[in-house]
TIKENU-570716 format. One record per residue (C-alpha): residue number from 1; residue in three letters; x, y, z; chain. Coordinates in nm, 4 decimals. Each point is the difference from the previous one (the first is absolute). Layout:
BEGIN
PT; n; res; east; north; up; chain
PT; NUM; ala; X; Y; Z; A
...
END
This chain:
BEGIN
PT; n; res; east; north; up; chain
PT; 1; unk; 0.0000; 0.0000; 0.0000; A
PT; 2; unk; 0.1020; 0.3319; -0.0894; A
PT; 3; unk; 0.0438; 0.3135; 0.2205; A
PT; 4; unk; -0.1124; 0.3488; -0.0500; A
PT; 5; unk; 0.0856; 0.3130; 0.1552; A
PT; 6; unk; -0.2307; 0.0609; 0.2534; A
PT; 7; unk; 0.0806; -0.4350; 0.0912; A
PT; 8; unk; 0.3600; 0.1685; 0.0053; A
PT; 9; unk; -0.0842; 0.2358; 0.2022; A
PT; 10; unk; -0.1802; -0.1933; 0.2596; A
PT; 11; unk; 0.2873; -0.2473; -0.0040; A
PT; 12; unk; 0.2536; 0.2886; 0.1323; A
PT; 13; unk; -0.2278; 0.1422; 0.2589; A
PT; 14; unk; -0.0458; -0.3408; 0.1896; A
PT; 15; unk; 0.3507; -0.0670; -0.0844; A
PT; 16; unk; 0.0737; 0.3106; 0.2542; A
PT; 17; unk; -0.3158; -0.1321; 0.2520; A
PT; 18; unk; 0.1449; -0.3507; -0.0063; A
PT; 19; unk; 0.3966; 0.1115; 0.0522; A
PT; 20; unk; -0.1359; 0.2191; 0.2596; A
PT; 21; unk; -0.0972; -0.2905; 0.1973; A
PT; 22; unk; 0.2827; -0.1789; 0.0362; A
PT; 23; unk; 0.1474; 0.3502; 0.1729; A
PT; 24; unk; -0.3074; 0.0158; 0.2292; A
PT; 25; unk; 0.0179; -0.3982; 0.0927; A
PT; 26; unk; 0.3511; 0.0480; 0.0918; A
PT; 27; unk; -0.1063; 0.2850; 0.2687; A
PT; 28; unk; -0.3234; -0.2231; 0.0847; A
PT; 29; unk; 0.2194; -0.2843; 0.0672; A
PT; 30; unk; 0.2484; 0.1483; 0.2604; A
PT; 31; unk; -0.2405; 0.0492; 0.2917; A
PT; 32; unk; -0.3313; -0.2753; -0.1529; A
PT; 33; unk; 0.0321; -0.3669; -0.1008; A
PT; 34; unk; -0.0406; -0.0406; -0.3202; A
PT; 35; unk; -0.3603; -0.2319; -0.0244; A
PT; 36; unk; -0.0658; 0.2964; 0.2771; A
PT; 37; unk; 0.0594; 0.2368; -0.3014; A
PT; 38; unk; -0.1616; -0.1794; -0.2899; A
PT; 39; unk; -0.3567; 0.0080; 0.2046; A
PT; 40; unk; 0.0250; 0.3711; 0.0471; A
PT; 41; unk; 0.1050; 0.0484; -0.3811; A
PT; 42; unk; -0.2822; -0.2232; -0.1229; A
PT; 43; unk; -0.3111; 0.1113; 0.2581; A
PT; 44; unk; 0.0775; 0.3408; 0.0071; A
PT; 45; unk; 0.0244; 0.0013; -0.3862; A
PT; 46; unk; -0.3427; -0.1809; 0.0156; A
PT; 47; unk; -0.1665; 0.2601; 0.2101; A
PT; 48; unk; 0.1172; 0.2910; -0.2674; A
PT; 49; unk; -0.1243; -0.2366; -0.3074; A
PT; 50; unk; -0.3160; 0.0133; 0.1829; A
PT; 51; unk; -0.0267; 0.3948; 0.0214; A
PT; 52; unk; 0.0755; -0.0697; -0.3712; A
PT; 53; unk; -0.2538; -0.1702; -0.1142; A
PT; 54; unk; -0.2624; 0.1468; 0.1984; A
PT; 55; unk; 0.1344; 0.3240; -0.1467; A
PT; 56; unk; -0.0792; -0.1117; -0.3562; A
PT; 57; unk; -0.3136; -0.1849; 0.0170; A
PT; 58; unk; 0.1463; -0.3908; -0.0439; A
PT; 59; unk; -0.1253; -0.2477; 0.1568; A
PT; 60; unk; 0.1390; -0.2657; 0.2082; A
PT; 61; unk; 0.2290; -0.2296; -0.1727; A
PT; 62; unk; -0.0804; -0.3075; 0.2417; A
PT; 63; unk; -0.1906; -0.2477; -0.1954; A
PT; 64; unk; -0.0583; -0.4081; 0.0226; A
PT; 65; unk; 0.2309; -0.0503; -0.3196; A
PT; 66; unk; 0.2631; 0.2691; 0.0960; A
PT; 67; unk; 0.0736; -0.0999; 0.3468; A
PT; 68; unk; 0.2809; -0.2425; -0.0685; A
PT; 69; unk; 0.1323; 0.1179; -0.2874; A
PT; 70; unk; 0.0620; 0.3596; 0.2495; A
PT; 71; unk; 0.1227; -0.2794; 0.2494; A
PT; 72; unk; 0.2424; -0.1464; -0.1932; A
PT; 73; unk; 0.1283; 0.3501; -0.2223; A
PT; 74; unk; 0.0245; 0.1286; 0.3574; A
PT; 75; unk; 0.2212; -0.2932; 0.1176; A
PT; 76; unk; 0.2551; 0.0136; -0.3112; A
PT; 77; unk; -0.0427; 0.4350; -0.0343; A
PT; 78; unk; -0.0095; 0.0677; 0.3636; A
PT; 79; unk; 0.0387; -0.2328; 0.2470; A
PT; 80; unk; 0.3257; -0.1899; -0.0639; A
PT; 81; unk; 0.2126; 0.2122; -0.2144; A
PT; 82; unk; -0.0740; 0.3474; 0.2830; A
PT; 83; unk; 0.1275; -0.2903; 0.2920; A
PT; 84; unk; 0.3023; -0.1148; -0.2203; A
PT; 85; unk; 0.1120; 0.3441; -0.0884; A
PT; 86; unk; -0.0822; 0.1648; 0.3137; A
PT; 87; unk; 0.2152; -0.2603; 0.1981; A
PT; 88; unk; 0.2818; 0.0075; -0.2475; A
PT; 89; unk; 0.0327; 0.4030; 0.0646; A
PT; 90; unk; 0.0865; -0.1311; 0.3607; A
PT; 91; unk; 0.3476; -0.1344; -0.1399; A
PT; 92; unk; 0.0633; 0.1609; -0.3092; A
PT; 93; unk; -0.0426; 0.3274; -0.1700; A
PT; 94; unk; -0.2950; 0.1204; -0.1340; A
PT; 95; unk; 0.1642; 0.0692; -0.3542; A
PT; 96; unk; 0.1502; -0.3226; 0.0026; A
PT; 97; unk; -0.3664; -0.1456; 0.0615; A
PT; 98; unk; -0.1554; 0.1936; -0.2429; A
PT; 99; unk; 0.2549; -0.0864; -0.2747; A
PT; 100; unk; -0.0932; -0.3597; 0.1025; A
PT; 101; unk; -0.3599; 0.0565; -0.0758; A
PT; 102; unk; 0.1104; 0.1217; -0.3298; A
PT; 103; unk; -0.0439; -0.3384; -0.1078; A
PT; 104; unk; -0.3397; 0.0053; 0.0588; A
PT; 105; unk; -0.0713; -0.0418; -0.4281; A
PT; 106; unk; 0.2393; -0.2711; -0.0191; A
PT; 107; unk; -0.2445; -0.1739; 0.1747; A
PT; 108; unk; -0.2676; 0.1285; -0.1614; A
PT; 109; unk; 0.0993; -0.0770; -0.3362; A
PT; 110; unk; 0.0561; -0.3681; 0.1220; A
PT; 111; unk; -0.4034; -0.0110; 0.1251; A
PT; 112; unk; -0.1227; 0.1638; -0.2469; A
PT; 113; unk; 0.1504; -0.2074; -0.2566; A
PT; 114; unk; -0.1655; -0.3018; 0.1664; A
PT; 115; unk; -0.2907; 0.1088; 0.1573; A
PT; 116; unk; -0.0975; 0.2738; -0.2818; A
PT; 117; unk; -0.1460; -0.0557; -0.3549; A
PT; 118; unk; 0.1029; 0.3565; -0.1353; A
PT; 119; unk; 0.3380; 0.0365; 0.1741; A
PT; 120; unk; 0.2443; -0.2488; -0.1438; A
PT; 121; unk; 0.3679; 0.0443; 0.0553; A
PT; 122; unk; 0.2127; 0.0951; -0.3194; A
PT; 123; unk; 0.3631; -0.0104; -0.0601; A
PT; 124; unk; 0.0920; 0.3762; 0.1298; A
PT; 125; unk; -0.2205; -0.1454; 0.3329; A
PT; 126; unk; 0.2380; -0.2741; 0.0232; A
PT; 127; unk; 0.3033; 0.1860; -0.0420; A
PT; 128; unk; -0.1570; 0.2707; 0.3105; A
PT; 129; unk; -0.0691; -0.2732; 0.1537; A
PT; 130; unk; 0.4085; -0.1318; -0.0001; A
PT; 131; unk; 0.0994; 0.3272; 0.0573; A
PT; 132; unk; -0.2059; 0.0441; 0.2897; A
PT; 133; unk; 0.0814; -0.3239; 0.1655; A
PT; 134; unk; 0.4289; 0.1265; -0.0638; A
PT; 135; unk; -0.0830; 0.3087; 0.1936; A
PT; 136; unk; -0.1803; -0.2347; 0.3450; A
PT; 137; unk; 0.3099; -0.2164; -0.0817; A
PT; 138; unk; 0.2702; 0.3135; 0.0677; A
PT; 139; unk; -0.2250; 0.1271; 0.3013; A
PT; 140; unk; -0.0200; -0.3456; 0.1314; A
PT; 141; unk; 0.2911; -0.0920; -0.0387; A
PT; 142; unk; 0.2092; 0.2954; 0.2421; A
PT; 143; unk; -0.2120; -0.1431; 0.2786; A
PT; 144; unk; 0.1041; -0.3242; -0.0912; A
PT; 145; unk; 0.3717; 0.1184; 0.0399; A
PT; 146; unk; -0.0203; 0.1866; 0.2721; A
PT; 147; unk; -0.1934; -0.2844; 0.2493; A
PT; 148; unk; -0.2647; 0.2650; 0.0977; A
PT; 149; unk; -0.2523; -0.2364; 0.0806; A
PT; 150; unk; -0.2989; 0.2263; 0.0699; A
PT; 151; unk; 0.0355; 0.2163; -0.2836; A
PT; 152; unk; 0.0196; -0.2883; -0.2350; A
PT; 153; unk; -0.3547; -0.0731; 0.1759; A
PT; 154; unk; -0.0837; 0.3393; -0.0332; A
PT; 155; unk; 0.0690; -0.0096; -0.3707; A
PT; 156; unk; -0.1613; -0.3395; -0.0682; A
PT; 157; unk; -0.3087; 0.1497; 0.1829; A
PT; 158; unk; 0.0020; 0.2768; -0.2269; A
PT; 159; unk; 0.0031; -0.2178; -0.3016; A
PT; 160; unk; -0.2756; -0.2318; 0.1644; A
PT; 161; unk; -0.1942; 0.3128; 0.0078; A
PT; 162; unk; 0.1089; 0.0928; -0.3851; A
PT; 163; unk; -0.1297; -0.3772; -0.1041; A
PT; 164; unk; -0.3869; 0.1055; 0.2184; A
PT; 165; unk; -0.0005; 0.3289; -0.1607; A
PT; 166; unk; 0.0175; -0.1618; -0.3869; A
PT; 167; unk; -0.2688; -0.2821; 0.0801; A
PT; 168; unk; -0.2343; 0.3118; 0.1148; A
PT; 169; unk; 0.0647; 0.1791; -0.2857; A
PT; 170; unk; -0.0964; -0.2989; -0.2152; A
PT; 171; unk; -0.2686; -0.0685; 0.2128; A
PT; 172; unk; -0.1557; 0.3420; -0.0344; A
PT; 173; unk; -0.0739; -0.0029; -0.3104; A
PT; 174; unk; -0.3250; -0.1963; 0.0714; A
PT; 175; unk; -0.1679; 0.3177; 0.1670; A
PT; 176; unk; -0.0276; 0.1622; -0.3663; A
PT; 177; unk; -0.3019; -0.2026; -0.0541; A
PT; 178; unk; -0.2056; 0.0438; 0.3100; A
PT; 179; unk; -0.0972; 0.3202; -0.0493; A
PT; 180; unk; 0.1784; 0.1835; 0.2822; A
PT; 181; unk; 0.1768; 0.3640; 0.0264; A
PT; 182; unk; 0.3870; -0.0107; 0.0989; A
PT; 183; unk; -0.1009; 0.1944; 0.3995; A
PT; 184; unk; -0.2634; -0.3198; 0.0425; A
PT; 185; unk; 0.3183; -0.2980; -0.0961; A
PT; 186; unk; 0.2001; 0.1909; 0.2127; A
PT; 187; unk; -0.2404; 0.0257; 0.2875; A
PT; 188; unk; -0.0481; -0.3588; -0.0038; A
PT; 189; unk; 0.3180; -0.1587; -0.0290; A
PT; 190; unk; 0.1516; 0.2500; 0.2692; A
PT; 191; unk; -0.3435; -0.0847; 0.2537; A
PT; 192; unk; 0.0464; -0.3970; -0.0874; A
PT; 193; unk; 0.4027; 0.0723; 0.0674; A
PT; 194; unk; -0.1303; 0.1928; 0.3251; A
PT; 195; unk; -0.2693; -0.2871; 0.1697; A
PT; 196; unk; 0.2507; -0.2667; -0.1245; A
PT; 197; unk; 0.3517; 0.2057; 0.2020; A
PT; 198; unk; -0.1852; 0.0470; 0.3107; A
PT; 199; unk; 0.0274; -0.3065; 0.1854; A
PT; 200; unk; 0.3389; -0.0253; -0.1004; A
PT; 201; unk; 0.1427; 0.3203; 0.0974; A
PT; 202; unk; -0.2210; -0.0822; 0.3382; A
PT; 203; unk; 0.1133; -0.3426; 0.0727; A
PT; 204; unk; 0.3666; 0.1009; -0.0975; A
PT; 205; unk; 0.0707; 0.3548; 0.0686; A
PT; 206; unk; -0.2456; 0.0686; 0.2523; A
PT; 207; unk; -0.0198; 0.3714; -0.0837; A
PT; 208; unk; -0.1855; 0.1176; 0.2991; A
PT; 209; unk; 0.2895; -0.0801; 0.1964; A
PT; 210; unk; 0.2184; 0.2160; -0.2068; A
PT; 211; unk; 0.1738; 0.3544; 0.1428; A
PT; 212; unk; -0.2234; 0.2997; -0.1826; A
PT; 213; unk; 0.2029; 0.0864; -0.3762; A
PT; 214; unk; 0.2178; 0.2993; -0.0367; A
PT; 215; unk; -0.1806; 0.2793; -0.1858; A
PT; 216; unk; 0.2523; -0.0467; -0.2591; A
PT; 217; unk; -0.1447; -0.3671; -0.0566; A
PT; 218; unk; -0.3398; 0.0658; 0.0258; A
PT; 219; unk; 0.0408; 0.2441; -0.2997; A
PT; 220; unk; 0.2203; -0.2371; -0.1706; A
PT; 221; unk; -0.3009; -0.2789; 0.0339; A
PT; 222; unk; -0.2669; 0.2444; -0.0834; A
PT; 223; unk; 0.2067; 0.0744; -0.3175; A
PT; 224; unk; 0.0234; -0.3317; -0.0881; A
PT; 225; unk; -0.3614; -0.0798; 0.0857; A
PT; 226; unk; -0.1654; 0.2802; -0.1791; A
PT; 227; unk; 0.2614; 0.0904; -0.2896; A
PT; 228; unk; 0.2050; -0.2734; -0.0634; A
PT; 229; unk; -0.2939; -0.2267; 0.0047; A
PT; 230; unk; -0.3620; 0.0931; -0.0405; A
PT; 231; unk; 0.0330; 0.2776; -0.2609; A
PT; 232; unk; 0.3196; -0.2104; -0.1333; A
PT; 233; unk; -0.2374; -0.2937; -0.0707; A
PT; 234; unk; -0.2524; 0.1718; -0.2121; A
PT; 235; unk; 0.2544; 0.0855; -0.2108; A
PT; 236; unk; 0.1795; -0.3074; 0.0159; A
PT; 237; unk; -0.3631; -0.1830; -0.1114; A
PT; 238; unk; -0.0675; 0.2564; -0.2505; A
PT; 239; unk; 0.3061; -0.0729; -0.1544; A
PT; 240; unk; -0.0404; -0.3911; -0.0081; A
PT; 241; unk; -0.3088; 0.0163; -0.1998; A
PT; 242; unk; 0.1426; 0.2584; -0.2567; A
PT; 243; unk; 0.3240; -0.1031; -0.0300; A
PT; 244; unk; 0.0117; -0.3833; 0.0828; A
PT; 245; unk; 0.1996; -0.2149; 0.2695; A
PT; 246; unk; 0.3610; 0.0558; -0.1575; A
PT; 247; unk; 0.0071; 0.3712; -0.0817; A
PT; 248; unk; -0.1734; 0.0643; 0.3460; A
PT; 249; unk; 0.2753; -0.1513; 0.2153; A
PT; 250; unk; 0.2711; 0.1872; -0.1768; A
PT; 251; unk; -0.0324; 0.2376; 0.2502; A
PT; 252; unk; 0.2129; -0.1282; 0.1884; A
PT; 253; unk; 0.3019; 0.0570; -0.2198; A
PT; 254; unk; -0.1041; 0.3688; 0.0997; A
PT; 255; unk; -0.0307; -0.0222; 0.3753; A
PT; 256; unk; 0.3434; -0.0860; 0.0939; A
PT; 257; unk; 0.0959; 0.3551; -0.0828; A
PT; 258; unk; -0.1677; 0.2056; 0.2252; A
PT; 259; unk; -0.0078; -0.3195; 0.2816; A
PT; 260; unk; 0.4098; 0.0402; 0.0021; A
PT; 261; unk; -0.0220; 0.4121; -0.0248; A
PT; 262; unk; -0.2085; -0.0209; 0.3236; A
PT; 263; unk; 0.1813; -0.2766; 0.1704; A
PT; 264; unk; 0.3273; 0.1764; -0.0388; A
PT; 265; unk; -0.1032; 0.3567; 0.0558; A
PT; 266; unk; -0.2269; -0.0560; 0.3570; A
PT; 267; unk; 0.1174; -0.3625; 0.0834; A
PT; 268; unk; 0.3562; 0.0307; -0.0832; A
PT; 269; unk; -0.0149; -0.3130; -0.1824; A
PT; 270; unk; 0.2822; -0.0234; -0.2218; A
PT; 271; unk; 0.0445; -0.3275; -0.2904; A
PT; 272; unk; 0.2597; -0.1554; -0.1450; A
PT; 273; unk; 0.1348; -0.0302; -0.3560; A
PT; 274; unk; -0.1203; -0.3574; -0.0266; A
PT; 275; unk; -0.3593; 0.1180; 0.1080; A
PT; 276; unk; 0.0012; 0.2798; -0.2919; A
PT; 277; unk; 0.1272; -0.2785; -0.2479; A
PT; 278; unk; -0.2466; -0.1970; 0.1012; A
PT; 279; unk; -0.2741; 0.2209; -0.0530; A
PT; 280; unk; 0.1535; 0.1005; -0.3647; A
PT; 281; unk; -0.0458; -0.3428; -0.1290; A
PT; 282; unk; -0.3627; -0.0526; 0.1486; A
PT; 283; unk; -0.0783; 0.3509; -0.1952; A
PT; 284; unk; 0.1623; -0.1075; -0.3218; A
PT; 285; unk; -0.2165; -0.2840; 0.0402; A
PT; 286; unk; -0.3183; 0.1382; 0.0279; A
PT; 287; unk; 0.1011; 0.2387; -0.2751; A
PT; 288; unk; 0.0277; -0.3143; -0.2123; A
PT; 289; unk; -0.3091; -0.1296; 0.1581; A
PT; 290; unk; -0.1833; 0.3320; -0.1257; A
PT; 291; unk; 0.1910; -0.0158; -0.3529; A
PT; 292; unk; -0.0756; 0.3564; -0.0870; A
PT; 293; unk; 0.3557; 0.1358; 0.0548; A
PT; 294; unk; 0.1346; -0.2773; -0.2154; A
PT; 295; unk; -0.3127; 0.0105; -0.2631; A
PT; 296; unk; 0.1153; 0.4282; 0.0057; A
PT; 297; unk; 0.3815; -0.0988; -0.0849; A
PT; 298; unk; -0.0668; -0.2351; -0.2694; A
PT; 299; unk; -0.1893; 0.2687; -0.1767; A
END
């Protein structure tokens, strides 16, 4: 599927909500567990969706046939690639996560290709799809060296999250037919996320018994919450039905940039040469993967 200018658009802006995150999980993280975090994120987001579509007149999205497809998009979108990430960002930094979760349409090339009619993989896919793997190999690898067992964890979590975030964006796809607006998909996969994190973040964190946030953390939550999430995924949904699976989750080729500008100018994080080298060959690969560079230069 081919993208226009206002798709382009779109894809940029979120690519600044969704780097954003990363930056505001890293502060979240510091004084909040991290399933602790990934409630807030999700209910609060809920609760402004709400405002949302009571705001424009929709109705509510919760229907007998929609309920566990919201379930299970909420699962792969929300649920278990927000704990992966959010945990990694306890032992690495967040540009090195978010460079990880640049692989994100690796993976969804791979699903699509199987799961999709209209999405098969073609030989500039493949190639992206080597390149990509080269650049997880070089960031891999340094931990590998260096014995640093938790941020090899860390890294492998972030790539666990990649491989969730590519079977959503596959998965997605099905919502184009039922007949409901992007604020109403992302309403109920982030209330499904939201019923299904509770009991966790109870029976595990126990956040009642927690010391009261910072007021630098409970700004950094309520940016992620009602930014970085709920007006993030109506344009994140909007995009998947205009633009398809694959051109959708190129945004993460995009988010690393402002991720790392944050990290290193209010978190101090700093990354090495291997990390940037790393992220060079994931980008060259999703440049193949989009083939409009190359299709440009052989004209």
């Amino acid at each position: 599927m081919r993208m226009g200018l206002r798709d382009w658009g779109l894809l940029l802006l979120l690519s600044f909500l969704w780097g954003g995150a990363f930056f505001f999980a890293a502060v979240a993280v510091t004084e909040l567990p991290p399933l602790t975090v990934v409630l807030a994120r999700t209910g609060l987001a809920a609760l402004a969706l709400v405002g949302v579509l009571r705001l424009g007149g929709e109705r509510w999205p919760f229907r007998g046939r929609t309920i566990p497809i919201f379930l299970i998009m909420g699962l792969l979108n929300n649920l278990l690639p927000f704990s992966l990430l959010f945990w990694a960002q306890t032992v690495i930094p967040s540009g090195l996560a978010s460079i990880l979760n640049a692989t994100t349409p690796i993976f969804a090339i791979l699903a699509a290709h199987l799961l999709l009619a209209d999405e098969r993989m073609a030989a500039n896919k493949a190639a992206g799809i080597g390149f990509g793997f080269a650049g997880v190999v070089v960031l891999m690898g340094g931990g590998l060296l260096d014995g640093t067992g938790f941020a090899l964890a860390g890294m492998l979590a972030c790539l666990g999250a990649a491989l969730s975030y590519g079977l959503a964006a596959t998965y997605g796809r099905r919502f184009r037919t039922m007949g409901l607006s992007a604020a109403q998909v992302a309403l109920g996969q982030l209330v499904a996320t939201t019923l299904m994190m509770a009991p966790v973040a109870a029976l595990v964190d126990r956040p009642w018994t927690l010391p009261a946030p910072s007021l630098a953390v409970v700004l950094a939550v309520a940016a992620l919450a009602f930014v970085s999430t709920a007006l993030a995924y109506v344009i994140f949904f909007r995009l998947l039905a205009s633009a398809g699976a694959v051109n959708t989750a190129l945004v993460t080729l995009l988010i690393p940039a402002s991720a790392i500008l944050l990290g290193a100018l209010f978190l101090g994080e700093t990354l090495a040469g291997r990390h940037y080298a790393g992220l060079a060959l994931i980008g060259a690969g999703l440049l193949a993967i989009d083939g409009r560079v190359l299709a440009r230069l052989r004209r």
